[in-house]
Every structure is written in C-alpha cells, then in structure tokens.
N, C-alpha and C positions, 0 to 999 in steps of 0.2 A: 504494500500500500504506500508505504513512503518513497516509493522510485516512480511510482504512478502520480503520488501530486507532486515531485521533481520535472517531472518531466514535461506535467501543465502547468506548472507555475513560473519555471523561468522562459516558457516562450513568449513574445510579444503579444500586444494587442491587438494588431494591424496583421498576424498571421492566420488561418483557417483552424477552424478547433476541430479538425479532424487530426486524428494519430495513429498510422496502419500497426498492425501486429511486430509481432517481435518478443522475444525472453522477456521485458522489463512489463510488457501489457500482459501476457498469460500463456497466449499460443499465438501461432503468423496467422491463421486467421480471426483474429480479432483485431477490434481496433476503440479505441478510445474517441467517444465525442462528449464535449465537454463547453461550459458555458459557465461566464464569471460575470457575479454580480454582487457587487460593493466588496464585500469581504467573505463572500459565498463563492464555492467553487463546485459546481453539480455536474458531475461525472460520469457516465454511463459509457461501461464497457462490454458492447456488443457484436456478435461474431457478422461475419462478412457478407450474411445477404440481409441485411439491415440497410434501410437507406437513411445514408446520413443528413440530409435535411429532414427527413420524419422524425429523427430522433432530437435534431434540434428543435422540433415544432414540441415534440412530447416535451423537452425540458421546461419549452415556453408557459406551457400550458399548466404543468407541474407548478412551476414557480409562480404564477399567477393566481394557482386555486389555495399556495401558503399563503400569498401575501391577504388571500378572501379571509383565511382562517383566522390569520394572526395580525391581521393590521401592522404591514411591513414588517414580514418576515425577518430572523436575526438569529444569528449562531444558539442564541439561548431557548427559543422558540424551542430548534431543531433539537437540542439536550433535551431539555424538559419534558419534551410532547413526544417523544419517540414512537409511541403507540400509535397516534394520532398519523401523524408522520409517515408513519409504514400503512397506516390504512387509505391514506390519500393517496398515495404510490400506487397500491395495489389495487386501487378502484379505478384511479385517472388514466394511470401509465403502463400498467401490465394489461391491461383490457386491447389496449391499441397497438401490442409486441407483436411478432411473429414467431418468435423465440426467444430463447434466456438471454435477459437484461440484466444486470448487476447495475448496482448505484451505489456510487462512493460520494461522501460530500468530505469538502474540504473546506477547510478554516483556513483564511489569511490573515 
C-alpha cells in the first residue's frame, strides 16, 4: 500500500491519473486510477478490461454522494464513518463494476 500512494502522490497534476500494471500495482494486468481532492486521494485499483474514464466517472460520483452525506467530506469523516463509508461504496460503486474493484484512500 505504501508504494501505491508513492507512486500517486509524487506525480504531477497536469499528468493522466491512469497507472498501467507492474510488481509495485499487484499484477501487469492491473492498473491504478486514481483522483485527488484537497487532501483526499481515492484510489481504485482495477484489472484491464475496466475502462478508465468509467472508473473516473465512479470516483466522481462516489465522492459527491460523501460530500451529500457528510457536508464536505474530510479525512475524519472517512475514520469515523467507516461503516457508512463501505456501504456507500458498495451501493454506488460496486453496483456499476464489471469486476473486482479495490479502493485504497489516501491521506495527504
């Protein structure tokens, strides 16, 4: 986990938040896509017949139904609420997968 937000966190802003497969993601077919907001990092690392603007779209979507929950979402939200958390995930974002999705959140 810690070479995975290495690996999103020192790239630019102005680069693609897509990241292909490789040892440091899991396997060569996976790939990391990934979306940063204020001090949030939401992470979804999924295998290769995922398309990565749908999974940006899920992030979008995800992160907009925390911010419905929690009147702009925040690192402490995400501690706190984990229950919560994990059933908005699995309602909003697993319903619209095609396959196994993993979600890492990151704290900057």
């Amino acid at each position: 986990m810690r070479e995975r937000f290495r690996l999103v966190a020192k790239r630019n802003d102005n680069v693609c938040n897509f990241l292909e497969g490789g040892l440091a993601i899991g396997r060569s077919d996976n790939k990391l896509i990934y979306r940063h907001y204020a001090t949030l990092y939401f992470v979804f690392c999924v295998d290769s017949s995922e398309s990565e603007l749908a999974v940006l779209d899920l992030i979008q979507v995800f992160v907009e139904t925390l911010d419905n929950c929690f009147d702009n979402v925040c690192e402490l939200d995400l501690i706190f609420n984990a229950d919560k958390v994990r059933n908005i995930f699995a309602e909003r974002v697993m319903g619209e997968c095609s396959s196994g999705v993993i979600l890492f959140f990151f704290f900057f």
